[in-house]
Gaussian input, Z-matrix of N, CA and C with variables (Angstrom, degrees):
# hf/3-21g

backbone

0 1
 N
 C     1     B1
 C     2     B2     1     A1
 N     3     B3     2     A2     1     D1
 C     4     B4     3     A3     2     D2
 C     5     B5     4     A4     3     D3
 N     6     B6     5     A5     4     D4
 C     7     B7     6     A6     5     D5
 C     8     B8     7     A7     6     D6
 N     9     B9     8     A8     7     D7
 C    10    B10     9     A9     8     D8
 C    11    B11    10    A10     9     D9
 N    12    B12    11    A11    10    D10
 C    13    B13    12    A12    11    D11
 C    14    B14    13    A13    12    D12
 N    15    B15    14    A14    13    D13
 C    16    B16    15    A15    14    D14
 C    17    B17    16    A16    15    D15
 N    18    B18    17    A17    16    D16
 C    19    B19    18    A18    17    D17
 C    20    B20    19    A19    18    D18
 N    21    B21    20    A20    19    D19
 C    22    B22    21    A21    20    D20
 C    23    B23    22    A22    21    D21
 N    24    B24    23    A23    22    D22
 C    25    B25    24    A24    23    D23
 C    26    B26    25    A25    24    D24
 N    27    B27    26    A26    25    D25
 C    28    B28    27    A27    26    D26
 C    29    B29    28    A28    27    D27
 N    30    B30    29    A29    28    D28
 C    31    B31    30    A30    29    D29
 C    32    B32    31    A31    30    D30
 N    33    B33    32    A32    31    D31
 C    34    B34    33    A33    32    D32
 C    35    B35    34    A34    33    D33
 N    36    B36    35    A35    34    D34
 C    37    B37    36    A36    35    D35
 C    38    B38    37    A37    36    D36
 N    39    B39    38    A38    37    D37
 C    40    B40    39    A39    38    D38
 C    41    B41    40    A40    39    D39
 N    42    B42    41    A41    40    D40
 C    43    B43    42    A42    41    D41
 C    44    B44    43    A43    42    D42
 N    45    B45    44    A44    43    D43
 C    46    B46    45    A45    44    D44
 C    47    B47    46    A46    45    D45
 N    48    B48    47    A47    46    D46
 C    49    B49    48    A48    47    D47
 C    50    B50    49    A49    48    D48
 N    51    B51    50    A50    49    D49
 C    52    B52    51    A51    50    D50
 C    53    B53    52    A52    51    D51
 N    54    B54    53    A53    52    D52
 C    55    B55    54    A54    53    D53
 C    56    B56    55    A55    54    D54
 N    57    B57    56    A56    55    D55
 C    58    B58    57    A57    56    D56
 C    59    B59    58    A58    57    D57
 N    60    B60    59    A59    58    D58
 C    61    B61    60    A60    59    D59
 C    62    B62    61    A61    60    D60
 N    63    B63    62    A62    61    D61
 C    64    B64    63    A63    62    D62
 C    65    B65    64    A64    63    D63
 N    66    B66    65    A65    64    D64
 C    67    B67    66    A66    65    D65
 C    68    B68    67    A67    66    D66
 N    69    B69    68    A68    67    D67
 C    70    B70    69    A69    68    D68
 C    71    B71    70    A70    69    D69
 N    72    B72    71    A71    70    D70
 C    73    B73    72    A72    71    D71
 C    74    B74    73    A73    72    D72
 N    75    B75    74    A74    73    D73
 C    76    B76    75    A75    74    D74
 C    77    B77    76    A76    75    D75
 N    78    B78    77    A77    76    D76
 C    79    B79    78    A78    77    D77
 C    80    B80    79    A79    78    D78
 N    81    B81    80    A80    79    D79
 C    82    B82    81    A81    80    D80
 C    83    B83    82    A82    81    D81
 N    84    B84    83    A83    82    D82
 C    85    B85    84    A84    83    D83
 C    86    B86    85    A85    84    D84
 N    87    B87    86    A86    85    D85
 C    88    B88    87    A87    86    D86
 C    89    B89    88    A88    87    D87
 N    90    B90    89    A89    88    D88
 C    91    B91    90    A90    89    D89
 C    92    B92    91    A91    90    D90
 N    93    B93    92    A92    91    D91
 C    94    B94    93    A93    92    D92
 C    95    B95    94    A94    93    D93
 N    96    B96    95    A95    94    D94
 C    97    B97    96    A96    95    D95
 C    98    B98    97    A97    96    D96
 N    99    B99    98    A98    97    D97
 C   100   B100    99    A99    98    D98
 C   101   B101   100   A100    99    D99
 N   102   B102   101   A101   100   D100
 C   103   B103   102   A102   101   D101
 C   104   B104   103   A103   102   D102
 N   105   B105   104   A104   103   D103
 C   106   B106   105   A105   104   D104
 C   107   B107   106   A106   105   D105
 N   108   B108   107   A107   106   D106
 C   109   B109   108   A108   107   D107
 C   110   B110   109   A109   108   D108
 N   111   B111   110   A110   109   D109
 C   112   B112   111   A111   110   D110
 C   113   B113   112   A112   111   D111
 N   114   B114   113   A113   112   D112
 C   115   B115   114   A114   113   D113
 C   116   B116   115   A115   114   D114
 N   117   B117   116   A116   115   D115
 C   118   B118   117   A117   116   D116
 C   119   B119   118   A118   117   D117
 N   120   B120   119   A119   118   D118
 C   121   B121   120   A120   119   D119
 C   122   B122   121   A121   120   D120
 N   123   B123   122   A122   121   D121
 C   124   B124   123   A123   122   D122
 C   125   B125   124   A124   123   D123
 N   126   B126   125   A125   124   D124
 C   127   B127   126   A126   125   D125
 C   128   B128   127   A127   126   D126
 N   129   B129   128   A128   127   D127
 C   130   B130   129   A129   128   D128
 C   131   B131   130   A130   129   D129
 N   132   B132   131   A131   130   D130
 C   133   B133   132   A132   131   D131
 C   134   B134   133   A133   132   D132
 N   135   B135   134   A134   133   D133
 C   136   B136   135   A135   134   D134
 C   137   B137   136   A136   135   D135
 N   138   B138   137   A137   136   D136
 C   139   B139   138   A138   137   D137
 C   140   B140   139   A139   138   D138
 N   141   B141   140   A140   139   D139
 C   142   B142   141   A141   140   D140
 C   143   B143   142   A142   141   D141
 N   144   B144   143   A143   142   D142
 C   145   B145   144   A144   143   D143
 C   146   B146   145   A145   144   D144
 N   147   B147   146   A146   145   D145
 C   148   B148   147   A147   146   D146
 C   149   B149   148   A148   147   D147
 N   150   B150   149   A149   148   D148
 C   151   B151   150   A150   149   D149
 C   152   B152   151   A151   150   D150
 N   153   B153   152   A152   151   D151
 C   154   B154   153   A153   152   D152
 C   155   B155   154   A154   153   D153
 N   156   B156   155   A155   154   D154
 C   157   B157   156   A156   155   D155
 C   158   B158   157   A157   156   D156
 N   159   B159   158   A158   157   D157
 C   160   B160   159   A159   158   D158
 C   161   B161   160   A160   159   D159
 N   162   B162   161   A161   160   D160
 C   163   B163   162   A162   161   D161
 C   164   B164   163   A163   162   D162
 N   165   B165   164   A164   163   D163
 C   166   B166   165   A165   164   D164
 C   167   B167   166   A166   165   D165
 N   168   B168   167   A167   166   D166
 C   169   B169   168   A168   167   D167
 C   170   B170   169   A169   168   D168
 N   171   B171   170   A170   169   D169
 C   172   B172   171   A171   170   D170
 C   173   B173   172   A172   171   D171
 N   174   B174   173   A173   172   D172
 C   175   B175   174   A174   173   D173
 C   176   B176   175   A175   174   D174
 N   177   B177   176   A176   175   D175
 C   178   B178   177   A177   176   D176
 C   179   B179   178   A178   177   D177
 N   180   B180   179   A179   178   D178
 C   181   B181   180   A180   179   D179
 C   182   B182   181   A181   180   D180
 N   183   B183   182   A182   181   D181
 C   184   B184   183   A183   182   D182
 C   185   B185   184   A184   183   D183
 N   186   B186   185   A185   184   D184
 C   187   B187   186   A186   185   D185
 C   188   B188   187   A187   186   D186
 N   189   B189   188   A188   187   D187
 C   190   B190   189   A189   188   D188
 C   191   B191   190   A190   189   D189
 N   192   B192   191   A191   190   D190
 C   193   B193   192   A192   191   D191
 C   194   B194   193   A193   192   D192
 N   195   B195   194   A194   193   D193
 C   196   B196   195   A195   194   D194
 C   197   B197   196   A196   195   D195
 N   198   B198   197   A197   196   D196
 C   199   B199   198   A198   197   D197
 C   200   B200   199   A199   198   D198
 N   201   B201   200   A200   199   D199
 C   202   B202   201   A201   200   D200
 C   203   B203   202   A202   201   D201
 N   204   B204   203   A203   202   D202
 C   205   B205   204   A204   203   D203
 C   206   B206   205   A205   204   D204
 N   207   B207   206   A206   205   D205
 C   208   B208   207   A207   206   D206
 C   209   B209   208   A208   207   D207
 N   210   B210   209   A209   208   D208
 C   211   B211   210   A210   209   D209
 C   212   B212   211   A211   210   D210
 N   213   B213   212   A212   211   D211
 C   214   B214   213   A213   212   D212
 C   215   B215   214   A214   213   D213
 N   216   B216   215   A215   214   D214
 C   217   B217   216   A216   215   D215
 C   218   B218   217   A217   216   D216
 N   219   B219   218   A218   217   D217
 C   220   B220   219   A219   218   D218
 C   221   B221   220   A220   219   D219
 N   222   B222   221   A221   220   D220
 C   223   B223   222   A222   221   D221
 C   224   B224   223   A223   222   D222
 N   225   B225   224   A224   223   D223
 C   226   B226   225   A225   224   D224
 C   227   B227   226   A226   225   D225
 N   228   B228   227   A227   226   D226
 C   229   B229   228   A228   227   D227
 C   230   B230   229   A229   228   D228
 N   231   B231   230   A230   229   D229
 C   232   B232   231   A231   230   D230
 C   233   B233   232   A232   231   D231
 N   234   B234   233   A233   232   D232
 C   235   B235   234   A234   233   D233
 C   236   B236   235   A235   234   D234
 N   237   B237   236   A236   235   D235
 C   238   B238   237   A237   236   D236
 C   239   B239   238   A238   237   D237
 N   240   B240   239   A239   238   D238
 C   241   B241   240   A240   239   D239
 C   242   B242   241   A241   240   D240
 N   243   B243   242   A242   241   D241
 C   244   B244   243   A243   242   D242
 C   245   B245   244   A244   243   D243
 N   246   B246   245   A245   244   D244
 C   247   B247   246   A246   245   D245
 C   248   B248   247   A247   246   D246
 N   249   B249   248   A248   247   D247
 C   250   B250   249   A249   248   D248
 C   251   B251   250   A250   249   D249
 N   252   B252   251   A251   250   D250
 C   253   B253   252   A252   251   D251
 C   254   B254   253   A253   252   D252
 N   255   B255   254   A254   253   D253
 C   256   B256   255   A255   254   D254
 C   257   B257   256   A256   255   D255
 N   258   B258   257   A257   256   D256
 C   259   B259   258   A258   257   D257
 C   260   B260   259   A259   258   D258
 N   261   B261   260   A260   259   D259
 C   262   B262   261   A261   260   D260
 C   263   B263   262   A262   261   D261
 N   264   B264   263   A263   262   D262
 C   265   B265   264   A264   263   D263
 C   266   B266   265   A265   264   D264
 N   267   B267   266   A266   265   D265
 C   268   B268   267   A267   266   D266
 C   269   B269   268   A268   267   D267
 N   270   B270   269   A269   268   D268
 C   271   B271   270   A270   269   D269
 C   272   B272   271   A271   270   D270
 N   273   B273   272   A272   271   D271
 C   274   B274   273   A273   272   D272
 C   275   B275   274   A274   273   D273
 N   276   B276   275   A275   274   D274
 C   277   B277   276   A276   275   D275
 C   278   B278   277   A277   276   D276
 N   279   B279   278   A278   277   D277
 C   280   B280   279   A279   278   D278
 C   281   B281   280   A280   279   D279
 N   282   B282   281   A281   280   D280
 C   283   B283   282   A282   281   D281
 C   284   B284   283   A283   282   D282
 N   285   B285   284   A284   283   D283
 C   286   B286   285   A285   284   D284
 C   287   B287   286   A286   285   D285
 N   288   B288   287   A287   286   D286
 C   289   B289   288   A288   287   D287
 C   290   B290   289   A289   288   D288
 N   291   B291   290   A290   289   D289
 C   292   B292   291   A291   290   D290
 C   293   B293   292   A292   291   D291
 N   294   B294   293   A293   292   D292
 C   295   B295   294   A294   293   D293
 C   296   B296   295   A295   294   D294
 N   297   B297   296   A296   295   D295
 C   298   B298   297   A297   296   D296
 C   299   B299   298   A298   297   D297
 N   300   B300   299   A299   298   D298
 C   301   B301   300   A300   299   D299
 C   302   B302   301   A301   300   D300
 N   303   B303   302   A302   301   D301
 C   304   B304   303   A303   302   D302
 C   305   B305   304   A304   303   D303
 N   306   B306   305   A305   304   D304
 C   307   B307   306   A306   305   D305
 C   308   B308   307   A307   306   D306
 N   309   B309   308   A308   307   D307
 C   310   B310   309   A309   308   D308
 C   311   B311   310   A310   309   D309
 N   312   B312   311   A311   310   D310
 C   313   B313   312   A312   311   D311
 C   314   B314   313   A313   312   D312
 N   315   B315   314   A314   313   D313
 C   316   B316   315   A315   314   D314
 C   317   B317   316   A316   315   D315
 N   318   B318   317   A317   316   D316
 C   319   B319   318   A318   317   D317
 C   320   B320   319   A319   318   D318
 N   321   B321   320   A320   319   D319
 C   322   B322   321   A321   320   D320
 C   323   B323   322   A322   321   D321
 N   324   B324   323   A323   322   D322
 C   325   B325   324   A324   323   D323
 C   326   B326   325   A325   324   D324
 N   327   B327   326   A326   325   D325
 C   328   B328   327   A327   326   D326
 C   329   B329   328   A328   327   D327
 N   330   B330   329   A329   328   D328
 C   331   B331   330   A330   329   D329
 C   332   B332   331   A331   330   D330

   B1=1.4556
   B2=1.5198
   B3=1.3501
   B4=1.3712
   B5=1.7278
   B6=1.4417
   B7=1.1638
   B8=1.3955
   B9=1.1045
   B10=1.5541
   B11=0.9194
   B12=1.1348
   B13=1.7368
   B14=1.8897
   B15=1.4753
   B16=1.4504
   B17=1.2369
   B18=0.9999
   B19=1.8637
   B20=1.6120
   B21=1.1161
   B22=1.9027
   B23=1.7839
   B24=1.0977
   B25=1.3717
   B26=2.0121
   B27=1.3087
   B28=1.7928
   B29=1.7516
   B30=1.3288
   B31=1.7298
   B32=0.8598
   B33=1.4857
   B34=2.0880
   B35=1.0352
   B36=1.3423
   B37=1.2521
   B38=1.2461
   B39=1.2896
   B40=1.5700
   B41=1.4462
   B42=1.3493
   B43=1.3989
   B44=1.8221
   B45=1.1234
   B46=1.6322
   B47=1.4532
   B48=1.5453
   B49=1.3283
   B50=1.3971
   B51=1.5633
   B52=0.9164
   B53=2.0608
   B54=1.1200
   B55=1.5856
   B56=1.7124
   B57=1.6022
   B58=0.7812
   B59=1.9005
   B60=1.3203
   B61=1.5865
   B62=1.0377
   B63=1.5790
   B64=1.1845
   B65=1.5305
   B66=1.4949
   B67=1.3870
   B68=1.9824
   B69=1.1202
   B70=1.0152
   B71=1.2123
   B72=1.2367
   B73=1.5517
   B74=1.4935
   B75=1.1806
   B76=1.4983
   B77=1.2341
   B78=1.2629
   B79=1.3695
   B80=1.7038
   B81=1.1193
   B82=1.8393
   B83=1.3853
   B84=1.3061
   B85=1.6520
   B86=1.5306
   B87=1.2922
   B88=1.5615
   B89=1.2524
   B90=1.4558
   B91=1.4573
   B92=1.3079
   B93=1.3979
   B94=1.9430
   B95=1.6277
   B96=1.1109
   B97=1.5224
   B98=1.9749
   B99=1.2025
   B100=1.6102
   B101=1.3477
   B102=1.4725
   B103=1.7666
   B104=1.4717
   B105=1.5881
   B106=1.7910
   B107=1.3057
   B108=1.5303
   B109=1.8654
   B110=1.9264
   B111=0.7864
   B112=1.6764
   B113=1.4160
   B114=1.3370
   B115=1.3157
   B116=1.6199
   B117=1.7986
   B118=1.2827
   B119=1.7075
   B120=0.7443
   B121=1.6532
   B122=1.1907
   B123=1.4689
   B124=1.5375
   B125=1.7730
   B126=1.3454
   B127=1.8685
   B128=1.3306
   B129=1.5729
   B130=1.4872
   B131=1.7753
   B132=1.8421
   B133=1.6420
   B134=1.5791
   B135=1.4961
   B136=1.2423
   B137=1.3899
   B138=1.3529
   B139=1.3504
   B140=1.6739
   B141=1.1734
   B142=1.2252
   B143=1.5353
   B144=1.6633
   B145=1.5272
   B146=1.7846
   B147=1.0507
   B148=1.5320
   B149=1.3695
   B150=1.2288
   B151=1.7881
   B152=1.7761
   B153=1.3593
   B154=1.8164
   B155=1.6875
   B156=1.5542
   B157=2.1050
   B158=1.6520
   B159=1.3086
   B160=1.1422
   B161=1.3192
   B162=0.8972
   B163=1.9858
   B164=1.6703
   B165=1.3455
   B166=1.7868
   B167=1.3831
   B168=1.6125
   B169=1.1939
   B170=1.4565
   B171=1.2441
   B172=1.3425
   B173=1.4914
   B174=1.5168
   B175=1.7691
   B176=1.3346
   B177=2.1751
   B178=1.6934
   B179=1.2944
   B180=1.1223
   B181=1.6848
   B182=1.4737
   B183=0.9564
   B184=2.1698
   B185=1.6477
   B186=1.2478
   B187=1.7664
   B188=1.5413
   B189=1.0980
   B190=1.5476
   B191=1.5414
   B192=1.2274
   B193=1.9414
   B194=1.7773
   B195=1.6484
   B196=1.5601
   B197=2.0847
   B198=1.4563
   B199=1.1131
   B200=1.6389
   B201=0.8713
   B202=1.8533
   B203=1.2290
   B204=1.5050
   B205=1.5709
   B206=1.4009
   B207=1.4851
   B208=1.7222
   B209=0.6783
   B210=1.6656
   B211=1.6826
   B212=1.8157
   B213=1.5667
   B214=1.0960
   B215=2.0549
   B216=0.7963
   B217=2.2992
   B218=1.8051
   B219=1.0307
   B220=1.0513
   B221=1.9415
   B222=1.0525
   B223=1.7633
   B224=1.1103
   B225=0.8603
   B226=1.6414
   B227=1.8368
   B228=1.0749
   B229=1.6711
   B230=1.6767
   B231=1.4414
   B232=1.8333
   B233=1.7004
   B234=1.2860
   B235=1.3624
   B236=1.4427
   B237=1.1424
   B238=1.9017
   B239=1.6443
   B240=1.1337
   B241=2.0793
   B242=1.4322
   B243=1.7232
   B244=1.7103
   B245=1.4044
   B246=1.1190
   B247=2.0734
   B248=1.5115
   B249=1.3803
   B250=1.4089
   B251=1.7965
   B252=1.7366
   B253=1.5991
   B254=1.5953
   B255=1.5279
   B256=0.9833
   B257=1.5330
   B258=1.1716
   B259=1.7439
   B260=1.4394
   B261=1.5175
   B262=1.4263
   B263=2.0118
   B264=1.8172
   B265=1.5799
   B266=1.2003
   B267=1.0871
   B268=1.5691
   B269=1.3017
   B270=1.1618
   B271=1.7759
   B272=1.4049
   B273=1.7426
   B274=1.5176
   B275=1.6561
   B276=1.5380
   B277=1.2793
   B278=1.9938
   B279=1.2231
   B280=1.5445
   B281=1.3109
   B282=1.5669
   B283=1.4917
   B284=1.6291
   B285=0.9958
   B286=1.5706
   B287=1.5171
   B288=1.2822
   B289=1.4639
   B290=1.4765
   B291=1.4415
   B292=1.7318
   B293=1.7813
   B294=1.2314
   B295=1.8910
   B296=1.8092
   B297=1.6084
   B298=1.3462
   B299=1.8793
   B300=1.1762
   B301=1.7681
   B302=1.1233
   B303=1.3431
   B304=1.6549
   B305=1.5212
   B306=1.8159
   B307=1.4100
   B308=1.6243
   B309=1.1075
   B310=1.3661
   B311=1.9793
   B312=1.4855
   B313=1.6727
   B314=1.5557
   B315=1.4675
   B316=1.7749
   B317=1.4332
   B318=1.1360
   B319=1.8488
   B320=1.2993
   B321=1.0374
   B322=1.7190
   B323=1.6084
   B324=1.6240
   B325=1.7045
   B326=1.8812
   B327=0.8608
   B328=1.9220
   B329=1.9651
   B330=0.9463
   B331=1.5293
   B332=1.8789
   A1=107.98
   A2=114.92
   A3=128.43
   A4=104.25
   A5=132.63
   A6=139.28
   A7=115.98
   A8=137.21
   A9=154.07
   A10=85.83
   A11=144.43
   A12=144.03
   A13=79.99
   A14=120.40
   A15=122.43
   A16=99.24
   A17=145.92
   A18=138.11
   A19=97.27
   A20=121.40
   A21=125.44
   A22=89.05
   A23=128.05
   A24=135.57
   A25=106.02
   A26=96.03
   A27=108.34
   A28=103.12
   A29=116.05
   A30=100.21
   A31=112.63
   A32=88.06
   A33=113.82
   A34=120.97
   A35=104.89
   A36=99.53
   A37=139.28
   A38=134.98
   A39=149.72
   A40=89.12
   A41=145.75
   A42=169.51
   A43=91.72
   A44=132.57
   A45=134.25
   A46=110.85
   A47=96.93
   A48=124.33
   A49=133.87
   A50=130.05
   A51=125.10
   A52=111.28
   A53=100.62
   A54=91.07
   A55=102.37
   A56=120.56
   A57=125.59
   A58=129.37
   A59=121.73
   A60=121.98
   A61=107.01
   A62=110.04
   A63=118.84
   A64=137.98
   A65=126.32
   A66=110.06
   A67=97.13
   A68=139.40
   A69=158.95
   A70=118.08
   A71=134.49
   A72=128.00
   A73=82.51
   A74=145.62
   A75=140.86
   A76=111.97
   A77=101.24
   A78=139.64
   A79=112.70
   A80=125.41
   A81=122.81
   A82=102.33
   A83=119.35
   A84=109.99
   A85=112.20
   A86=110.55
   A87=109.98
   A88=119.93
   A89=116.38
   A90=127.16
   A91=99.03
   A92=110.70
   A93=139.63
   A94=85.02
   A95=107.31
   A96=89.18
   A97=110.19
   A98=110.39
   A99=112.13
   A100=96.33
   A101=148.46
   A102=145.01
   A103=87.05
   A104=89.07
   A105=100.94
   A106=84.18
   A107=89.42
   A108=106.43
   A109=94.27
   A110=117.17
   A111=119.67
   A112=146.07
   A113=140.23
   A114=105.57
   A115=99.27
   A116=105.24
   A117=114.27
   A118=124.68
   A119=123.11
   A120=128.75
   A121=104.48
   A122=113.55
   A123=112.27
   A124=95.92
   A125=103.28
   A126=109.65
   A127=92.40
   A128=119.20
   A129=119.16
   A130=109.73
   A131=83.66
   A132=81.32
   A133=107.34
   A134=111.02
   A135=141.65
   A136=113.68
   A137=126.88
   A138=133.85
   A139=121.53
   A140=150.07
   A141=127.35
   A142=106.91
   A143=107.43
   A144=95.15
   A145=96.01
   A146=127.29
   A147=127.00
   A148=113.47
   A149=115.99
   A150=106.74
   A151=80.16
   A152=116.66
   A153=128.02
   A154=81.58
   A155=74.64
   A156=86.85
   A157=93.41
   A158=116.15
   A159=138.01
   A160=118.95
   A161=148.40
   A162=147.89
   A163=96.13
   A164=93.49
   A165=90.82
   A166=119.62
   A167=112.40
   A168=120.63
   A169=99.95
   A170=121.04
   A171=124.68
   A172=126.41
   A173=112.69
   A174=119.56
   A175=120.51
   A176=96.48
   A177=95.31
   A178=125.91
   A179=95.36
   A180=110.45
   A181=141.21
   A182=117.95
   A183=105.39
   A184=80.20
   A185=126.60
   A186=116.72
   A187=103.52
   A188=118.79
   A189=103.66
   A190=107.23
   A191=140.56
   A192=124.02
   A193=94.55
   A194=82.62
   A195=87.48
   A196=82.06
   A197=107.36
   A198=108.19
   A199=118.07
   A200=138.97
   A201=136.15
   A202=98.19
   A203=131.30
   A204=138.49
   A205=87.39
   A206=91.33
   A207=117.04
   A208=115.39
   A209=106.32
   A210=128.58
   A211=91.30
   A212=103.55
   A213=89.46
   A214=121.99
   A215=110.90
   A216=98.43
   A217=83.89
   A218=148.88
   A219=106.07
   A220=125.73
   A221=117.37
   A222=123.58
   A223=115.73
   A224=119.96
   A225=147.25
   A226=117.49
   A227=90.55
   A228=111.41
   A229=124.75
   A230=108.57
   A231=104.82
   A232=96.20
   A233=103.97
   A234=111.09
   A235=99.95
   A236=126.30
   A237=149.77
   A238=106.61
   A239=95.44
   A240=90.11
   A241=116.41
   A242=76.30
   A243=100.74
   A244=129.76
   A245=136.97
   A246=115.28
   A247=87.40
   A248=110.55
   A249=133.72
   A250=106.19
   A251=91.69
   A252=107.60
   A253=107.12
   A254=106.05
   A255=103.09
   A256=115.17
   A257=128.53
   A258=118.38
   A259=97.22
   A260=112.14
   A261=101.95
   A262=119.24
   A263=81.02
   A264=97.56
   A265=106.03
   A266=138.66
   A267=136.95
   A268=120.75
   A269=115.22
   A270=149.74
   A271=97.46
   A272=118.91
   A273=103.20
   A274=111.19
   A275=122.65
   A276=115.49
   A277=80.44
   A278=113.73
   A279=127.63
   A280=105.99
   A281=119.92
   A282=138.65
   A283=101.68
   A284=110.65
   A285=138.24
   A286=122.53
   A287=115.47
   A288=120.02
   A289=123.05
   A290=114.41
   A291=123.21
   A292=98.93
   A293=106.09
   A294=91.52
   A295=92.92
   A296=96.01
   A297=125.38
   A298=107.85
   A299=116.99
   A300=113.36
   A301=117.36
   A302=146.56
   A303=130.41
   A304=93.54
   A305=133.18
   A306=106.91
   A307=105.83
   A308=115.23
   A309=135.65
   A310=135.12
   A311=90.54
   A312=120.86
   A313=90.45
   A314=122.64
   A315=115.71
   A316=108.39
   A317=133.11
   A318=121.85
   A319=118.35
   A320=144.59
   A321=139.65
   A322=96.98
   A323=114.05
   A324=96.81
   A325=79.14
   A326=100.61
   A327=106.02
   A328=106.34
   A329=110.69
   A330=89.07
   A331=76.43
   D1=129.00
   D2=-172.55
   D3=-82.14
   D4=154.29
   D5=135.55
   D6=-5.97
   D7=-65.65
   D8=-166.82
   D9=-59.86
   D10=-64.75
   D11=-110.01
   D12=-100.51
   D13=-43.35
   D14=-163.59
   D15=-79.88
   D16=14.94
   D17=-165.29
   D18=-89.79
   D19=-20.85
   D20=-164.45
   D21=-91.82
   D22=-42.19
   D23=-165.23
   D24=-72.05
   D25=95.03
   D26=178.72
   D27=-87.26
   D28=128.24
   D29=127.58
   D30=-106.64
   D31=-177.46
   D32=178.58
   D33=-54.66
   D34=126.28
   D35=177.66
   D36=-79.26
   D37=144.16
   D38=-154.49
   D39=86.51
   D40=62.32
   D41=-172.38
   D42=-109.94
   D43=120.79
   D44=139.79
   D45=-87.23
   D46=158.66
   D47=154.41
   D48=-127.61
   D49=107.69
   D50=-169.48
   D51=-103.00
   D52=134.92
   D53=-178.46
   D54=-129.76
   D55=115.81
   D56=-175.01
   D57=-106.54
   D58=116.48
   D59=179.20
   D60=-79.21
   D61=111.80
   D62=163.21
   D63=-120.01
   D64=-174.90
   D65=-168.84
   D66=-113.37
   D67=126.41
   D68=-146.33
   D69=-118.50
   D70=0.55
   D71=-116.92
   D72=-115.11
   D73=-48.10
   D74=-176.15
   D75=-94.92
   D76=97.36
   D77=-172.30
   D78=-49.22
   D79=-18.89
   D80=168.47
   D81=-109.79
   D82=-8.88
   D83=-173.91
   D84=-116.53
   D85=157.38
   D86=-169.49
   D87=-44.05
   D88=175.35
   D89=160.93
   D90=-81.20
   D91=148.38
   D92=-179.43
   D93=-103.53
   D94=109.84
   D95=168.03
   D96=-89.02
   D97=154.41
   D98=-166.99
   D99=-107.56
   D100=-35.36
   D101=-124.13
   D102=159.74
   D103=131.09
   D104=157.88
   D105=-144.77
   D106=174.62
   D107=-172.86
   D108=-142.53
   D109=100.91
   D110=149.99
   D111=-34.93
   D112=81.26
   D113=-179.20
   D114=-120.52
   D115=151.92
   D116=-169.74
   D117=-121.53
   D118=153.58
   D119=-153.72
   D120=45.99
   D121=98.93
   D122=170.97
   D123=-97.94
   D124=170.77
   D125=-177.11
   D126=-126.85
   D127=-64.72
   D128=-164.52
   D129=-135.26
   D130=164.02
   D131=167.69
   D132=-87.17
   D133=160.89
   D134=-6.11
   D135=-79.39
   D136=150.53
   D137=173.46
   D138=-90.19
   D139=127.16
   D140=178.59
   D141=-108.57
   D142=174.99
   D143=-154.24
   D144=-152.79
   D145=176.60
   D146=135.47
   D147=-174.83
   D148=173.91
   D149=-139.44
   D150=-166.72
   D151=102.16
   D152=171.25
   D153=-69.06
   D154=133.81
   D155=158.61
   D156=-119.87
   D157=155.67
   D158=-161.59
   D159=-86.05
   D160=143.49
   D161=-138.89
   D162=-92.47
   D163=-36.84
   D164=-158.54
   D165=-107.97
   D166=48.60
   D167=-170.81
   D168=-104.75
   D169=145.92
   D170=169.25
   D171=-65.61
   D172=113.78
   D173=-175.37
   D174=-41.36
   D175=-35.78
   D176=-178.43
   D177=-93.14
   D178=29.56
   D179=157.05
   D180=-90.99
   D181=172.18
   D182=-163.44
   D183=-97.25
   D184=157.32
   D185=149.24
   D186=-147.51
   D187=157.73
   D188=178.28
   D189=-168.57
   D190=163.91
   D191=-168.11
   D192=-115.57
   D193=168.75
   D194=-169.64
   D195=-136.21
   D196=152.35
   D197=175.35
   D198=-121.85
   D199=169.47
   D200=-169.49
   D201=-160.00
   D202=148.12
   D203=155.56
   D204=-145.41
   D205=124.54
   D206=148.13
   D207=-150.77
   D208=178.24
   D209=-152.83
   D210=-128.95
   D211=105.26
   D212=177.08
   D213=62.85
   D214=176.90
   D215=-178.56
   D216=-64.49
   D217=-5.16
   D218=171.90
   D219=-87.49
   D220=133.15
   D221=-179.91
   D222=-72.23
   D223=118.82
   D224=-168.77
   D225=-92.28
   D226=-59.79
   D227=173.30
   D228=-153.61
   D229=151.45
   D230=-172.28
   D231=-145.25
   D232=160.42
   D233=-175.65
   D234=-100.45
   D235=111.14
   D236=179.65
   D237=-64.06
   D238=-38.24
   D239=171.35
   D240=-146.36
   D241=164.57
   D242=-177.23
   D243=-13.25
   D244=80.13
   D245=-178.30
   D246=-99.49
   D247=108.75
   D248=138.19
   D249=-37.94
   D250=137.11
   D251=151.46
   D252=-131.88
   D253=150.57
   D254=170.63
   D255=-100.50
   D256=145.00
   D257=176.80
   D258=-68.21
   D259=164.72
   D260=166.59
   D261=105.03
   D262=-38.26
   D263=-168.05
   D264=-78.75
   D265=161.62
   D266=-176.51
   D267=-77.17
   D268=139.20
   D269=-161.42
   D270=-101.09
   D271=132.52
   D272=-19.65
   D273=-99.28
   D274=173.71
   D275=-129.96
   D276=-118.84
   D277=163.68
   D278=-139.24
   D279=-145.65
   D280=-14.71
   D281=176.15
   D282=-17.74
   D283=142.39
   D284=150.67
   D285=-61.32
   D286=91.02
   D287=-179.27
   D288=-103.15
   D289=85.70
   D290=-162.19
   D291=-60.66
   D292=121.45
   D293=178.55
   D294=-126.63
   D295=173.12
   D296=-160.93
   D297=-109.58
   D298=104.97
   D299=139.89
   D300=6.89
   D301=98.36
   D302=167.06
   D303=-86.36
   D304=-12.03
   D305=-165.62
   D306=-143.25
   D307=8.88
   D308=-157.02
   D309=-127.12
   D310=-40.97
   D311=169.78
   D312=81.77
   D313=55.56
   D314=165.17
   D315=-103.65
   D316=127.22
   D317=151.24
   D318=-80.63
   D319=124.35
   D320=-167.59
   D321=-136.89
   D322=-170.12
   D323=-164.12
   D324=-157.80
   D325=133.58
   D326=177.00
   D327=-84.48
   D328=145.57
   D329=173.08
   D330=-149.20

């Protein structure tokens, strides 16, 4: 699903978005998160975003972002898979994060 296609798809408003870089790399144990970026009163999809990752992180590490919208503690929407970062790649990074309905059955895509 393209951008376009998400422009009809509203939340509530006073809706956040938090998108967080994190380090991934040990595979049974949590994400470390490194950088998040906030944005607040969202209206519609698509959302745009960007999130500096930091110079002096180690390459041989896994890192990859995770996205959240809620209204208030309640969760609204979450991103269901993997978004790879690469170290190296340019700061700050703008990736496409397809996320999931927690209450609704929508797929929408942040750009």
């Amino acid at each position: 699903m393209d951008g376009d296609a998400n422009k009809s798809i509203r939340v509530p408003a006073g809706s956040n978005l938090i998108v967080r870089f994190q380090d991934t790399s040990l595979a049974d144990g949590p994400a470390i998160e490194i950088r998040q970026t906030k944005i607040s009163d969202l209206v519609a999809f698509p959302f745009n975003y960007q999130i500096e990752i930091p110079g002096d992180i180690s390459p041989a590490l896994s890192y990859t972002l995770s996205a959240r919208i809620t209204k208030g503690e309640t969760l609204l929407f979450i991103n269901d898979q993997q978004i790879s970062v690469t170290v190296g790649a340019d700061s700050p990074i703008t990736k496409d994060i397809p996320v999931i309905s927690v209450n609704q059955g929508l797929d929408c895509f942040l750009f």
